[in-house]
KOLVEX-795242 format. One record per residue (C-alpha): residue in three letters; x negated, z, y. Coordinates in steps of 0.001 Angstrom, whole numbers, padded with zeros to 6 digits, always signed. Example, Ala and Ser with C-alpha at 12.3 -4.5 7.8 and 13.67 -1.06 7.14 Angstrom:
<atoms>
Ala-012300+007800-004500/Ser-013670+007140-001060/
</atoms>
This chain:
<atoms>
Unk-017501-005743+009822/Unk-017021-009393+010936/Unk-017833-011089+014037/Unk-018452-013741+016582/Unk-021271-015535+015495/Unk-024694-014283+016513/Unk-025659-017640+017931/Unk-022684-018146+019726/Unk-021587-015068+021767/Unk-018319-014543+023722/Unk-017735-016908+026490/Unk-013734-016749+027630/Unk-011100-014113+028384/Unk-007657-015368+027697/Unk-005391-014361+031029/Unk-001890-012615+029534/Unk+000942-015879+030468/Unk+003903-014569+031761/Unk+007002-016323+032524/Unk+010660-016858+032715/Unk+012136-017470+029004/Unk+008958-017878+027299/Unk+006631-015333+024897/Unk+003743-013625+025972/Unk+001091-015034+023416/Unk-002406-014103+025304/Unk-005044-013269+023035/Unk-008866-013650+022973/Unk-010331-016789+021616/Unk-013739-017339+019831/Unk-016132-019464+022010/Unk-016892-022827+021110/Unk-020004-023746+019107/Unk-021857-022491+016104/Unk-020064-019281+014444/Unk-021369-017564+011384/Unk-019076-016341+009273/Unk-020443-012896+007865/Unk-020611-009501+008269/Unk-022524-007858+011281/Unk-022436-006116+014551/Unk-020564-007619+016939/Unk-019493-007424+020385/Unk-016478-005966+021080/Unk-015719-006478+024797/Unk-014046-009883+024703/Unk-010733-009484+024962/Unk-007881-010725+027490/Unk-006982-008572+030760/Unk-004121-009228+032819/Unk-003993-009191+036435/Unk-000970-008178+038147/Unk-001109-006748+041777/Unk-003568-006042+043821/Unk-005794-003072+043474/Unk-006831-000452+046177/Unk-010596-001401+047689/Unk-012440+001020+049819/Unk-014599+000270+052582/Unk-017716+000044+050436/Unk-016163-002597+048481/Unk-015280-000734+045208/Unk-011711-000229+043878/Unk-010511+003321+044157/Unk-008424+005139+041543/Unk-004605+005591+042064/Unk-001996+007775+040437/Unk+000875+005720+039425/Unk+003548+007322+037994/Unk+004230+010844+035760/Unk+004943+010927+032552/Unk+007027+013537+031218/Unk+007474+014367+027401/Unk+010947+015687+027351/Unk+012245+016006+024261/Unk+010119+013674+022205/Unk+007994+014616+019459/Unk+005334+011898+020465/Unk+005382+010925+023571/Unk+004778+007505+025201/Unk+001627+007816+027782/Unk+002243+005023+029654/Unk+005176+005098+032687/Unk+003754+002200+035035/Unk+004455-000983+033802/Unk+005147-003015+029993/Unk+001352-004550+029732/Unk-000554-003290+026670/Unk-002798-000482+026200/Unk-005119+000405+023757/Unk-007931+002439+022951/Unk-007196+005774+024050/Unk-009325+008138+024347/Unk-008437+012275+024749/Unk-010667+014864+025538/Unk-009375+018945+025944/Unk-011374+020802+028881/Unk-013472+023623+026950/Unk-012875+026260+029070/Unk-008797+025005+028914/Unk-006708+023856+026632/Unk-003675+023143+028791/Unk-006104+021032+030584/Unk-006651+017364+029217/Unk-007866+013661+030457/Unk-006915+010053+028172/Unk-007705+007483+028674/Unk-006895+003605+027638/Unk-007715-000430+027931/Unk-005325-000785+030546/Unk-003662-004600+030454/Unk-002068-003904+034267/Unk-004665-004651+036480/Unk-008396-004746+036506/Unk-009429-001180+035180/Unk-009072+001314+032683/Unk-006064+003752+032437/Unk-006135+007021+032736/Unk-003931+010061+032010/Unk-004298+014109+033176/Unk-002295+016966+032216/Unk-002506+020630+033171/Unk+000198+021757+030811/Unk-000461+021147+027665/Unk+000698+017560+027124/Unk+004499+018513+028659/Unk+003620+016373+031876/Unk+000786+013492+032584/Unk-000354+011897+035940/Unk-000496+008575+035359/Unk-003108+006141+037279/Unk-005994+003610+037421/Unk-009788+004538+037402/Unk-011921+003348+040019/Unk-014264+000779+039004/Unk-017056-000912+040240/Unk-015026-003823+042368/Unk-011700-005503+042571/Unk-012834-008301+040602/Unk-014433-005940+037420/Unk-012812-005419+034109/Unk-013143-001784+032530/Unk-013491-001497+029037/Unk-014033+001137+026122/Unk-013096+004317+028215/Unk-013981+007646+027447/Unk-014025+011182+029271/Unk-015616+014457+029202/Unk-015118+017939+031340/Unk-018456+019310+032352/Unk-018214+022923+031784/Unk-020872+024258+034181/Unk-020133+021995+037434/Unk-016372+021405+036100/Unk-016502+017260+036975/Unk-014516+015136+034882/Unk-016575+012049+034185/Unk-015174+008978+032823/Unk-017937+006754+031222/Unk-016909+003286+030967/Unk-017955-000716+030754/Unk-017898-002658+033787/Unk-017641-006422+033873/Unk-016637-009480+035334/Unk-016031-013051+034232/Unk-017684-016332+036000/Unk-015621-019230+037141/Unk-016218-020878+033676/Unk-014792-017992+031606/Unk-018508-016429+030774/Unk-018585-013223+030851/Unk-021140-011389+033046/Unk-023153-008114+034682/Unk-022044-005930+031965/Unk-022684-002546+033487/Unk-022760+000923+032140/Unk-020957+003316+034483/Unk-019403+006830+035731/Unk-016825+007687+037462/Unk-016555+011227+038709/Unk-013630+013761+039705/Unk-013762+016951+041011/Unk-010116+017620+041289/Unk-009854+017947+037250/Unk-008821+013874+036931/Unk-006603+013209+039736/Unk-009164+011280+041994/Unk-012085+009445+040881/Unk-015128+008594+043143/Unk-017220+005198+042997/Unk-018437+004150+039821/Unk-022103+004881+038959/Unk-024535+002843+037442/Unk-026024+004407+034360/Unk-027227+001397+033112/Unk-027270-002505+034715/Unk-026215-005478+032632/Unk-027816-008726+032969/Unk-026827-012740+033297/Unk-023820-014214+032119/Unk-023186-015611+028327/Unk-025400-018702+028574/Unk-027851-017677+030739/Unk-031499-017943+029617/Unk-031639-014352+029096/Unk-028311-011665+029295/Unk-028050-007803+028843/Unk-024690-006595+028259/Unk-024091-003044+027469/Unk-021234-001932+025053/Unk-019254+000290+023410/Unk-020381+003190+024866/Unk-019391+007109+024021/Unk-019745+010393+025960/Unk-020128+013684+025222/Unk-020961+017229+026498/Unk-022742+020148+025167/Unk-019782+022804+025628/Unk-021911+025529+024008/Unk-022884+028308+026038/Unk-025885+029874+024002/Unk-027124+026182+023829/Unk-030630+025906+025840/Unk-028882+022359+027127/Unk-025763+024040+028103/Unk-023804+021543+030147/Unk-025516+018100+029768/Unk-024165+015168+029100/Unk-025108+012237+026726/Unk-024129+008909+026965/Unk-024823+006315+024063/Unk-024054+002656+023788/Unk-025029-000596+022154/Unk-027651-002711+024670/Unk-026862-006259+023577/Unk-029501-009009+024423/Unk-029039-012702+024013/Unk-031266-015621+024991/Unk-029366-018821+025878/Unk-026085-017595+024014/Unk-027935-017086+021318/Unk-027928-012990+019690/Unk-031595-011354+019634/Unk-030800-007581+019273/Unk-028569-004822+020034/Unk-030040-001233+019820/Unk-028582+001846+020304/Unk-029545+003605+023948/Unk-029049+006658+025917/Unk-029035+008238+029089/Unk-028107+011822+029889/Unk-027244+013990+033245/Unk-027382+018011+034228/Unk-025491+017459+037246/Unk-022063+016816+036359/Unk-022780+013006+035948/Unk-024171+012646+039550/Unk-027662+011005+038545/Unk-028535+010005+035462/Unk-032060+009975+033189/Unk-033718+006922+032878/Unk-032394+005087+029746/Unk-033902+004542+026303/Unk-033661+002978+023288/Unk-033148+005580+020534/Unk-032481+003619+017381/Unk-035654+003804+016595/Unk-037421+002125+013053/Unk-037438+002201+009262/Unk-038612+000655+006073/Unk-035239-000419+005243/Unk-034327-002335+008191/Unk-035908-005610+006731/Unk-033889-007923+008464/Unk-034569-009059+011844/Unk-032837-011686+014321/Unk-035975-011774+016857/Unk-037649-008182+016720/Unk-040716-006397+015350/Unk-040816-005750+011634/Unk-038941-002738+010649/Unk-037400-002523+014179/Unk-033751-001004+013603/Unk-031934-002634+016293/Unk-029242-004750+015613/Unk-026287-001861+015561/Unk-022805-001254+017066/Unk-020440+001769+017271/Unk-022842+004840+018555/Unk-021058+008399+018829/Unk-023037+011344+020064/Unk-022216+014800+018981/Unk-023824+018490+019881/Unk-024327+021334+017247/Unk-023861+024461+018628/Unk-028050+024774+018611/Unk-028259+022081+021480/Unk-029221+019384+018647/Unk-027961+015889+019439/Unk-027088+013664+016586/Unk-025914+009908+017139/Unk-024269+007652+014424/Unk-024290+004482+014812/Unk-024037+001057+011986/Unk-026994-000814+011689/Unk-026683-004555+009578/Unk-030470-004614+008957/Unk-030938-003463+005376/Unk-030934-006337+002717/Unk-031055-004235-000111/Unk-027592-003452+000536/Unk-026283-007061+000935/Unk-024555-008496-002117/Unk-025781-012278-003893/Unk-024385-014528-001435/Unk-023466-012477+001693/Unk-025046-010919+004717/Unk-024758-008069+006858/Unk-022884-005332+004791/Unk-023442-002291+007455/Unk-025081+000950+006447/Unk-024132+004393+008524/Unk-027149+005873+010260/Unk-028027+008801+012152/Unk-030812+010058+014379/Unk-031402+013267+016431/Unk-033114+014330+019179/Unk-034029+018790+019526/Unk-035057+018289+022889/Unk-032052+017270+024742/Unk-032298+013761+024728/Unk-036041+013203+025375/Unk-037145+012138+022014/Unk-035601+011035+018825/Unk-035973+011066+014971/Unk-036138+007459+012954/Unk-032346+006520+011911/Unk-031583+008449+008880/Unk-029262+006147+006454/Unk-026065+008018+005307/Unk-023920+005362+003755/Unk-024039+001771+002654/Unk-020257+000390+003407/Unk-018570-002567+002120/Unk-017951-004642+004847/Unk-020165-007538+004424/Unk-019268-011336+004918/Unk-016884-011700+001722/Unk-015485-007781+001531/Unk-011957-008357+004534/Unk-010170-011320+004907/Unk-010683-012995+008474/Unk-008271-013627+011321/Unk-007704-016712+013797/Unk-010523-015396+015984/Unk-013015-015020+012689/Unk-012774-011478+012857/Unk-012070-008972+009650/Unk-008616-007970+009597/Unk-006403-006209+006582/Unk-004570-008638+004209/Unk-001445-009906+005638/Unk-002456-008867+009232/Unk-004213-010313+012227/Unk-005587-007075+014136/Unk-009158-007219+013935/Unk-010669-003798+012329/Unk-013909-001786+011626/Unk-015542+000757+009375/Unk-016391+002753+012610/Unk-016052+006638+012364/Unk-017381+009097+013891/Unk-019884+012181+013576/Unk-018737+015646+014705/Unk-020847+019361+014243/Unk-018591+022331+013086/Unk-019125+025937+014446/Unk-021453+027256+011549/Unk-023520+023474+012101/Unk-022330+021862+009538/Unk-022271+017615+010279/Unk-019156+015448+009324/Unk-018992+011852+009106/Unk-015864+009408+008561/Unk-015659+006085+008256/Unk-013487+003440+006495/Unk-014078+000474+003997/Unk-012867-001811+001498/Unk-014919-000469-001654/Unk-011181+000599-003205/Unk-010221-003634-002428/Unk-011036-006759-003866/Unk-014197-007512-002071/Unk-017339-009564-003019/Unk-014850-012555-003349/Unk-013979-015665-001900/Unk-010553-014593-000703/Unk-010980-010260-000193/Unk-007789-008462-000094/Unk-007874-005226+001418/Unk-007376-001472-000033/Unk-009293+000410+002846/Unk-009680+003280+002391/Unk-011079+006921+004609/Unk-014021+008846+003593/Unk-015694+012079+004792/Unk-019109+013027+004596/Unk-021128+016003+005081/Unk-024243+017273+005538/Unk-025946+021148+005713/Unk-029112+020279+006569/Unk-029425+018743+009724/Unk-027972+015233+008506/Unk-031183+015189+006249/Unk-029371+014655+002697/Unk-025648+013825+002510/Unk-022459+015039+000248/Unk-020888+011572-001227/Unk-018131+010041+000360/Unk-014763+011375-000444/Unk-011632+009944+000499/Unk-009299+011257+002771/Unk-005774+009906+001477/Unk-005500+008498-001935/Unk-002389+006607-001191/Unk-002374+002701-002102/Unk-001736+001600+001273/Unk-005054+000455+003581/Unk-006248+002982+005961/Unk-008164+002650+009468/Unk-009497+003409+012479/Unk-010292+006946+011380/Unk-011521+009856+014175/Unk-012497+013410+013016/Unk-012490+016704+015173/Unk-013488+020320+013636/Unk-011294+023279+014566/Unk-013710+025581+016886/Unk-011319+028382+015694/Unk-011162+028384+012513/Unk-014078+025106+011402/Unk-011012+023182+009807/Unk-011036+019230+009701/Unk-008511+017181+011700/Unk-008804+013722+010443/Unk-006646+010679+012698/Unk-006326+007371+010826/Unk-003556+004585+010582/Unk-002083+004120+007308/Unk-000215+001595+006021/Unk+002855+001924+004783/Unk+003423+001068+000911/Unk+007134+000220+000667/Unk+007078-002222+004127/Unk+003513-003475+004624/Unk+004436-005185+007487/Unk+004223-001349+009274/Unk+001937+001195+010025/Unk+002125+005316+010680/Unk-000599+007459+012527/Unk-001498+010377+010612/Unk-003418+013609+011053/Unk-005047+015302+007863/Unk-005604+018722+008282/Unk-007699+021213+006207/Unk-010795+020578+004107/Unk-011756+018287+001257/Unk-009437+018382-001615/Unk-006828+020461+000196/Unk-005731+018397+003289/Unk-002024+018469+004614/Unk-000621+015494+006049/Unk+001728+014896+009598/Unk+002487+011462+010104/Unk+002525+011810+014198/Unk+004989+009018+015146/Unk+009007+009073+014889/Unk+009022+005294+014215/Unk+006384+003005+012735/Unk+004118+000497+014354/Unk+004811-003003+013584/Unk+001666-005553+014056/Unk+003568-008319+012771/Unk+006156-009118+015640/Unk+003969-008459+018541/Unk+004119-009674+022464/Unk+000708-009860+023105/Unk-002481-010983+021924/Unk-000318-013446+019322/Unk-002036-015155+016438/Unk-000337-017912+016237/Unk-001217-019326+012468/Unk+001105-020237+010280/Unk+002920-017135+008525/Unk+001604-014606+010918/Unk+002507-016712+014317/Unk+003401-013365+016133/Unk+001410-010953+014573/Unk-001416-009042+016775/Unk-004933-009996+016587/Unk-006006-006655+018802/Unk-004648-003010+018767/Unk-008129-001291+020150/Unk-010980-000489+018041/Unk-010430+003378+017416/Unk-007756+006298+018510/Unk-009111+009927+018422/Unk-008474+013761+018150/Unk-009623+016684+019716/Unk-008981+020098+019261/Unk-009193+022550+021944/Unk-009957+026453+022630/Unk-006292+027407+021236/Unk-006890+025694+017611/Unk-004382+022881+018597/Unk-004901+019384+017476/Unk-004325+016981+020400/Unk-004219+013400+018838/Unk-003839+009969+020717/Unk-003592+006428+019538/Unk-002120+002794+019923/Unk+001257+002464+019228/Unk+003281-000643+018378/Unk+007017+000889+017754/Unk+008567+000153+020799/Unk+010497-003070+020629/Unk+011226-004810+024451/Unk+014022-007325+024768/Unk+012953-008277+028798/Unk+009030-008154+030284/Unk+008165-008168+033675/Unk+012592-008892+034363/Unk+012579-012058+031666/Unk+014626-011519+028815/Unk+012269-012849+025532/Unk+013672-015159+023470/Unk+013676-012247+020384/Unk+012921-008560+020577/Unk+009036-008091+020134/Unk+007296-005675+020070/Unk+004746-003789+022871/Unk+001429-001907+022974/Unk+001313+001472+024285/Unk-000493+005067+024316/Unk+001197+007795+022132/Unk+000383+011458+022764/Unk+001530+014565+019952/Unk+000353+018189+019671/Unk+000172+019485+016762/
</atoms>
């Protein structure tokens, strides 16, 4: 995965221009200075957030969630999310209450105002209350949102990223927090601190926390029944410049009220010979951790880590390999990472975009090989991920044939299956998410996919089934089109209006009833006005797409 140079982290959030008779062409920029162009973990909370309005503050000084507007699905098929206004949204989220299934929380990047999106249902998907989460003050930004239903105390809790940018455009204080509800997602109380970020981008030292993921151990014979664990990447610079960025978690028994005191977790091994600043054989320069509970209580938590040379091809850095580690003891101590899967994504495998980020040939939006690890019902662990091993990689100028894999594992993530691919079409494929079936310990697999007769678009699909004998739904009535985009514009020559962002990941979950619930960012709705100003052409939008299947 490419990124912003290690030596040079993010400084500046672009503000999304609006006005009369003019395009919308915010996007984020690289910071100035030194940037290495490679592989490598990578911070992903640097992108542009719009302002518009002014949020709800309580007396205590923090910004209070509000319902917006409903959504209603009528008689689509998919069904646009978002009612309130035409700013972007992206990387939803969905999570199905366990005890359920007509019950639901999403959740998104919301472009509107300061704070993450989020969306409730308690019929099944027919109708959503629409709002924005609390967050830790009026002038934070919320970022990488993700919910969970506690089955035992029956909170909601929305884990999230809070932030806020200095007068110069650094960002800064990049928190960990919680919100809770106990009205099943309608209302959300003042954020908690799981975790406290540090400084601002140049400071002499900075912590800021990112990409974090939630989840719940939903299992009632589990001796952890009930808890919650919350993983993210801890990144540390000193004076702009990159030093680490292990994996770290925190969990709660109390419906997310208080929280354990946090700990690294990624732990050591032989092969991590590389290392920015750290100890020998320290594993802690990773990105993308996703927790998951077998029905035993076990935790597992994949992650990528950049750290193993071995892997790196003659003349590049930083191809990623998948690891996991696992804690028996509900969080309190954890195994060394366990490698899974070297992945071709190293510093000559994707072509780059205007920001120096890895994108898919002929495109701007910046991708990853992130997956994600889910347990099935009999304990079986599943692993996806995406890369361009299928491409022409290990070249000057890459060009993309990315491609879906699924792994699994029967013995505790000990020893692996190899990696076989999800959908053998020519077209690239991304941004995968995978859910098991509780009823039946089926695979639902969510991905983008490129379409092979007009590259220029992209579907959503859902493969359902088992290896070698998946069924395909391609989940939206019209196709996505990254190309002719309002926001976040690249502005390069042959791809001027093409996206650089669409989110980092879309996800399904199945719930109680064996139905697949599947979310993700959508770019088929084409506006001809924003914010009352007719644009000069048609373009076209970012928004949250919903479909049950």
């Amino acid at each position: 995965m490419s990124r912003t140079a290690k030596g040079c982290l993010v400084l500046a959030a672009v503000v999304v221009m609006i006005a009369s008779s003019i395009e919308v062409g915010a996007r984020g920029r690289t910071p100035e200075g030194s940037v290495r162009s490679g592989g490598g973990v990578q911070r992903s909370a640097d992108r542009a957030v719009s302002f518009r309005g002014q949020p709800r503050i309580a007396g205590d000084g923090y910004k209070e969630s509000e319902v917006q507007c409903t959504a209603s699905a009528g008689a689509a098929v998919d069904m646009r999310l978002d009612c309130d206004t035409d700013t972007p949204n992206n990387e939803p989220d969905v999570y199905v209450d366990p005890t359920d299934p007509q019950h639901m929380i999403a959740s998104s990047n919301d472009y509107d105002q300061c704070c993450d999106a989020f969306y409730t249902t308690f019929d099944g998907g027919d109708t959503w209350q629409v709002g924005d989460m609390s967050a830790e003050g009026a002038n934070r930004t919320g970022s990488d949102p993700v919910t969970v239903i506690d089955p035992v105390t029956r909170n909601a809790v929305h884990s999230s990223l809070n932030f806020r940018f200095t007068k110069d455009g650094q960002s800064t204080d990049g928190d960990v927090v919680v919100s809770v509800s106990k009205d099943g997602g309608l209302t959300w109380g003042k954020p908690i601190e799981v975790y406290d970020g540090e400084g601002a981008d140049l400071d002499k030292v900075q912590i800021f926390n990112d990409k974090e993921w939630i989840t719940v151990d939903a299992d009632p014979s589990s001796p952890f029944y009930g808890r919650m664990y919350l993983t993210w990447s801890r990144f540390k610079a000193r004076h702009g410049e990159y030093t680490e960025s292990p994996i770290w978690e925190s969990h709660s028994d109390d419906g997310g009220m208080t929280w354990s005191k946090a700990h690294e977790i990624s732990g050591s091994g032989a092969f991590c010979t590389y290392q920015e600043a750290g100890p020998a054989n320290q594993c802690d320069e990773d990105q993308g951790s996703v927790p998951a509970v077998a029905p035993d209580g076990t935790v597992y938590v994949a992650f990528v880590n950049e750290q193993d040379e071995s892997t790196w091809e003659r003349d590049q850095a930083f191809d990623d390999t998948y690891v996991v580690v696992r804690s028996t003891d509900g969080g309190e101590t954890w195994s060394d990472p366990i490698p899974v899967v070297d992945l071709e994504d190293g510093a000559k495998d994707y072509p780059k975009n205007v920001d120096g980020r890895q994108t898919l040939s002929g495109y701007q939006v910046r991708v990853n090989a992130w997956g994600n690890i889910d347990v099935g019902p009999d304990g079986t662990l599943y692993l996806v991920f995406a890369d361009n091993r299928n491409g022409t990689h290990d070249v000057a100028n890459p060009v993309t044939n990315t491609d879906v894999f699924l792994m699994s594992s029967g013995d505790g993530g000990t020893t692996w299956s190899s990696p076989v691919q999800v959908d053998t079409s020519t077209s690239d494929q991304w941004f995968p998410w995978l859910d098991v079936n509780p009823v039946d310990g089926s695979l639902g697999i969510l991905y983008h996919s490129r379409r092979t007769g007009d590259p220029d678009l992209y579907d959503t699909v859902l493969a359902q089934g088992h290896p070698g004998s998946f069924s395909y739904t391609v989940l939206n009535s019209e196709p996505s089109d990254p190309t002719n985009s309002l926001f976040f514009q690249a502005n390069v020559e042959g791809c001027k209006k093409c996206a650089t962002f669409h989110g980092d990941y879309n996800r399904v979950d199945y719930g109680s009833d064996g139905v697949a619930n599947c979310v993700w960012t959508d770019m088929s709705v084409v506006l001809t006005e924003f914010d009352g100003d007719p644009l000069p052409k048609p373009r076209n939008a970012q928004f949250i797409f919903f479909r049950r299947v």
